[in-house]
DOTOR-252210 format. One record per residue (C-alpha): y, z, x. Coordinates in steps of 0.02 Angstrom, whole numbers, padded with zeros to 5 digits, always signed. Each point is the difference from the previous one (the first is absolute). Layout:
<nodes>
YZX...
</nodes>
This chain:
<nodes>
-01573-00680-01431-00082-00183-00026+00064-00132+00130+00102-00087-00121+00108+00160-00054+00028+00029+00206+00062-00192+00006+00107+00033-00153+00083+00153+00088+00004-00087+00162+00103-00173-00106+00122+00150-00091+00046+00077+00164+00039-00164+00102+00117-00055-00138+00088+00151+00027+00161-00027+00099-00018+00124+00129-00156-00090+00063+00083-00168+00019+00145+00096+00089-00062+00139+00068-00145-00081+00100+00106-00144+00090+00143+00135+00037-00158+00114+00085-00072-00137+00099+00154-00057+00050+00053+00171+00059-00166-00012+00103+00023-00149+00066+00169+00045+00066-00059+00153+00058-00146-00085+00110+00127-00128+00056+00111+00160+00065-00126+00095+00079-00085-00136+00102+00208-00054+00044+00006+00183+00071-00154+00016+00076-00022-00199+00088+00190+00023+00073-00075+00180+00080-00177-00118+00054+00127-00126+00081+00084+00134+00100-00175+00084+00056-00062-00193+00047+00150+00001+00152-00024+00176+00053-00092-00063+00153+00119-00126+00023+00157+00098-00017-00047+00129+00106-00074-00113+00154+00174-00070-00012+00089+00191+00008-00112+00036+00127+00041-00172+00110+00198+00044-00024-00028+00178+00072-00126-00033+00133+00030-00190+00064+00179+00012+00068-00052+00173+00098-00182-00039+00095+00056+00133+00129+00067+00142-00095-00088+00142-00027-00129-00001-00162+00036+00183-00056+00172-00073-00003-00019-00139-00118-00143+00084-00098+00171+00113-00062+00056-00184-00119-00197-00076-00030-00030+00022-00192-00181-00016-00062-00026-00058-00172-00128+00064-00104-00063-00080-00163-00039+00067-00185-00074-00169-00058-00014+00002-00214-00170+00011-00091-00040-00164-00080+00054+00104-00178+00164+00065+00053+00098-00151-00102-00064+00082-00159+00056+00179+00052+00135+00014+00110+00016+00192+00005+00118+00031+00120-00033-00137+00126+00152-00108-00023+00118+00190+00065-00131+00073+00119-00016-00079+00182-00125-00134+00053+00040-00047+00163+00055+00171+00081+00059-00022+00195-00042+00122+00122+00033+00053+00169-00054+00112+00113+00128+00121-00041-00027+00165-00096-00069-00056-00156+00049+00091-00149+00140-00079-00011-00075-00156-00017-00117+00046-00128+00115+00074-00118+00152-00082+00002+00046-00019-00195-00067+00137-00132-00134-00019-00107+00007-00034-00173-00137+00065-00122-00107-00168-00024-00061+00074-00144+00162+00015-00097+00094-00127+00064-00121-00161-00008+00056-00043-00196+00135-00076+00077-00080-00145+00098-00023-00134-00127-00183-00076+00029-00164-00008-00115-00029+00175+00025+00172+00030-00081-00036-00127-00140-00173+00085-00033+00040+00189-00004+00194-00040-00093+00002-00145-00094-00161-00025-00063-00011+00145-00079+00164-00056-00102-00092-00140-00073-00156+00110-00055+00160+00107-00087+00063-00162-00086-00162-00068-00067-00056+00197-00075+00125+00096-00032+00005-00038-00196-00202-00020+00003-00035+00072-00137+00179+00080-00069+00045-00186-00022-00125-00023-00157+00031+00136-00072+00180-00042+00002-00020-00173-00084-00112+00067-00101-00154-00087+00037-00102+00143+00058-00103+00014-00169-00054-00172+00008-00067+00028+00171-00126+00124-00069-00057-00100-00140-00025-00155+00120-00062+00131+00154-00092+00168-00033+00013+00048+00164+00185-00011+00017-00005+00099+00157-00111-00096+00084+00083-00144-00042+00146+00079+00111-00059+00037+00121-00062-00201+00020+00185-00023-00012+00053+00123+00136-00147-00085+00102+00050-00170-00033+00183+00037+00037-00048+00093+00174-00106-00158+00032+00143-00098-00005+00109+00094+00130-00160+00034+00103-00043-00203+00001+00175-00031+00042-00028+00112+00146-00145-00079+00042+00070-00164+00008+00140+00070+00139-00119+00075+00113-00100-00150+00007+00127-00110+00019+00066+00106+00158-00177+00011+00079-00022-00199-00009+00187-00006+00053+00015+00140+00142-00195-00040+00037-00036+00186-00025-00201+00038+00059-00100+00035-00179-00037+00160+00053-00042+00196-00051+00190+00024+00034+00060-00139-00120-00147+00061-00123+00080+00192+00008+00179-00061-00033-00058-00098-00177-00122+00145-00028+00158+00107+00007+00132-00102-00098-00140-00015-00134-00028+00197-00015+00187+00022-00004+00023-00125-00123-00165+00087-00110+00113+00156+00010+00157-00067-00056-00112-00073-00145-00058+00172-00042+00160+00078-00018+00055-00163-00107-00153+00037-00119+00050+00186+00010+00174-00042-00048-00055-00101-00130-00116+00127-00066+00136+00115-00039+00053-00084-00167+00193-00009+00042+00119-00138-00020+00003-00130+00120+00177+00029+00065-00075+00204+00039-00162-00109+00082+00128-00097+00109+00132+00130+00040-00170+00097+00068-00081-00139+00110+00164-00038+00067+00038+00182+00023-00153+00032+00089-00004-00159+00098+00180+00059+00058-00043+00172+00066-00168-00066+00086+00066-00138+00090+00188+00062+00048+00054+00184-00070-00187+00087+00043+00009-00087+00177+00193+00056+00043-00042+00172-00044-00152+00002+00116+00106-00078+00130+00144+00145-00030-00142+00147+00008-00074-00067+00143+00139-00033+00086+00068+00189-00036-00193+00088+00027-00012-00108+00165+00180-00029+00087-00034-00160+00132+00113+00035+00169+00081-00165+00045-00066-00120+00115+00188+00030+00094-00069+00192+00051-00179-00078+00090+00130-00117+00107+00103+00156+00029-00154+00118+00054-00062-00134+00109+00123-00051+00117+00074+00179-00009-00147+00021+00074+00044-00155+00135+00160+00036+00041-00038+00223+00016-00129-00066+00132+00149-00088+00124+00088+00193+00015-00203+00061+00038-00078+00018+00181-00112-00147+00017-00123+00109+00044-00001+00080-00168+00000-00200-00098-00141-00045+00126-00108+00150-00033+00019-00034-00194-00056-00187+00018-00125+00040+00128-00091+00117-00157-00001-00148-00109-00065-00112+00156-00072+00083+00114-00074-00152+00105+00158-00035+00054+00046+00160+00068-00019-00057+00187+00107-00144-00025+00155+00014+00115+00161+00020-00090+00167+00015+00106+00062+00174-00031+00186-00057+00100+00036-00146-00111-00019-00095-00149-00183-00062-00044-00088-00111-00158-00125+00132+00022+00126+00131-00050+00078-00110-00109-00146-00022-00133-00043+00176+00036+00172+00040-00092-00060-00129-00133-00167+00095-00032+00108+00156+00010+00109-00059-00151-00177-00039-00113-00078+00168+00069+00179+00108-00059-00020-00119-00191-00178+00013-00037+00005+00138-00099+00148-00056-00116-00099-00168+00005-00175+00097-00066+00114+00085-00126+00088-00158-00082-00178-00077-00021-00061+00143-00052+00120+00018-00135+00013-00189-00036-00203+00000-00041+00020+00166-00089+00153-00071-00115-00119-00158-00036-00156+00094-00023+00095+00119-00127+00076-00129-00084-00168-00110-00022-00074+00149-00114+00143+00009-00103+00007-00167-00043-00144-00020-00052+00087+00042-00189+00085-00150+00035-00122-00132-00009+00124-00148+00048+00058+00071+00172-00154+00056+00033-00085-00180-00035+00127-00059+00099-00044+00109+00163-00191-00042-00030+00050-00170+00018+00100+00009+00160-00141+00100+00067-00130-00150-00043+00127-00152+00079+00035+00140+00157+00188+00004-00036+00012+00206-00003+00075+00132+00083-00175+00036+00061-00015-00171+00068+00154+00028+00094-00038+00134+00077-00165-00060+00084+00118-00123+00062+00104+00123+00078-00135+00079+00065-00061-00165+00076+00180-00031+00077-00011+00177+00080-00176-00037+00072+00078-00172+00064+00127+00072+00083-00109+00175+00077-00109-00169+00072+00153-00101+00066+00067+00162+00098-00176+00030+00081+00004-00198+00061+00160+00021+00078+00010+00154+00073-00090-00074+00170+00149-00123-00020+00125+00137-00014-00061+00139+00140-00036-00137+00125+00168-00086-00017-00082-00170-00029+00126-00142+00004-00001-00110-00172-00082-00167+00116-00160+00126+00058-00026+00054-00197-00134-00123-00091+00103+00033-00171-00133-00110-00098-00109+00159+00017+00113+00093-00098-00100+00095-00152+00042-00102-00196+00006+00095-00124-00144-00024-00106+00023+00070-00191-00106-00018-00171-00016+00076-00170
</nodes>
């Protein structure tokens, strides 16, 4: 195809009226959909730019009016905050960031409790729901590919002008395919256009994890322009070509996913976050009715350098106290193991099936790349645990040698230090 029949095809398709509607309407939606995402994740950057702040503050209303009470005491109401700050790329995928905690507070309590204290949704199943650029990508874009091909090549032959085509154009299917091109060009450009304007606008680094989110819109959009041509290849009327792209673009972005979601959720039944908080101070309060000997002994495995450390066996100690505490995590570890056990296995099962549903699976790639995942989450989890294993080491000198709150130097307190 010469240069001026590509121009000529190019003039045809922008005088068509889904371009001049269909493009403004998609960058619009983008647009919108960077404005929301960078709304969701600046208010959560805000919140994580006073954690230092806020807690210095709880930690001057606990401690200040109280120099000469006992630290173990007050350590009972001292929050920590930890942090899950966003990758730079999170406003363009929210995953599940705007449901799942940020800014978890912990204390030296039993922790379990504190990790998991709302269920877990399946990121991958429930993310279509969070309107951003990701959503706008995988959902809508697609739509507009749909709009501009689904009467490709059903459309001449319906108006009858498919003979003249192969007098003026011998290769009749090549020149169709230049259409299909030039019409996935369009939504691809459009796309283009969105991404940049977010990375000059949300200053995103140019990057190889910018580079891999274009590289896979622009494979998903090459598929969904593959199945168009397929479609189109078929022969059938254009309202069969439409009723089948919107049939399939139904069951791959919303029927295909739900079912997933309902097999997985049957093949791997999640316990509720309720039972971990059960187990674990179960756990707590069985260890009151115990002999302290028998509480002692079981911390005492976990650390032994602190089995010489006195602890009062005729009255009430901090030393026995957080013993308890560690008692309650011991007695929930294993239903703790087992929910994220079955929580990884439900996601891990539910990746491979997706993958016959392109749009979901897109999707999760996505929130993988801008670190907005369930896996994400977890390492922060795991970080929050670490934080807190190193804040109980700190303070147990505090708590065995009945420290009062003015002897403590509480700026040497461990932060919790967390990235992706």
């Amino acid at each position: 195809m010469t240069w001026h029949q590509l121009t000529r095809e190019w003039l045809l398709l922008r005088r068509q009226r889904v371009v001049s509607l269909g493009v403004p309407l998609l960058l619009v939606a983008g647009l919108l959909a960077i404005g929301n995402g960078h709304r969701v994740i600046q208010r959560q950057r805000d919140v994580l730019a006073e954690v230092a702040t806020r807690q210095a503050a709880e930690h001057r209303a606990i401690l200040g009016p109280q120099p000469n009470a006992v630290a173990g005491d007050q350590l009972y109401y001292l929050a920590f905050h930890t942090a899950r700050a966003p990758s730079p790329w999170a406003p363009l995928a929210l995953g599940q960031r705007d449901v799942h905690a940020f800014n978890l507070k912990v204390r030296i309590h039993a922790l379990q409790g504190q990790l998991y204290d709302a269920d877990l949704d399946n990121p991958l199943l429930t993310s279509f729901g969070t309107f951003d650029l990701a959503f706008v990508c995988v959902v809508l874009a697609p739509l507009l590919l749909i709009a501009l091909a689904w009467n490709l090549r059903s459309g001449d032959e319906e108006q009858g002008t498919l003979p003249l085509l192969r007098l003026q154009a011998p290769g009749v299917a090549r020149l169709y395919a230049v259409r299909l091109a030039l019409r996935t060009a369009v939504v691809w450009i459009t796309l283009l256009v969105v991404v940049a304007f977010a990375t000059v606008w949300l200053g995103l680094p140019m990057d190889t994890t910018l580079a891999s989110m274009i590289g896979v819109l622009t494979l998903y959009l090459v598929g969904w322009c593959l199945f168009a041509g397929l479609v189109a290849a078929l022969r059938r009327p254009s309202e069969f070509n439409l009723m089948l792209l919107l049939g399939v673009w139904i069951v791959a972005t919303a029927l295909g996913p739900a079912l997933v979601n309902v097999l997985a959720g049957r093949r791997f039944p999640l316990p509720e976050a309720l039972e971990l908080t059960v187990a674990q101070r179960q756990g707590y309060h069985g260890a009151w009715d115990e002999p302290m000997a028998e509480v002692m002994e079981a911390f005492y495995q976990r650390y032994p350098e602190w089995r010489s450390a006195p602890v009062p066996a005729d009255r009430y100690s901090n030393g026995w106290y957080y013993a308890m505490q560690q008692r309650g995590d011991d007695q929930s570890r294993a239903s703790a193991q087992r929910y994220r056990e079955v929580m990884e296995g439900r996601e891990a099962w539910s990746r491979s099936r997706l993958r016959w549903f392109p749009p979901a699976a897109v999707h999760a790639r996505l929130n993988a790349l801008a670190r907005t995942d369930q896996a994400s989450y977890l390492r922060y989890l795991d970080s929050v645990a670490e934080y807190h294993e190193a804040l109980k080491r700190h303070f147990f000198p505090v708590i065995f040698s009945d420290q009062r709150v003015s002897d403590v130097n509480w700026s040497l307190a461990p932060r919790h230090q967390h990235s992706d």
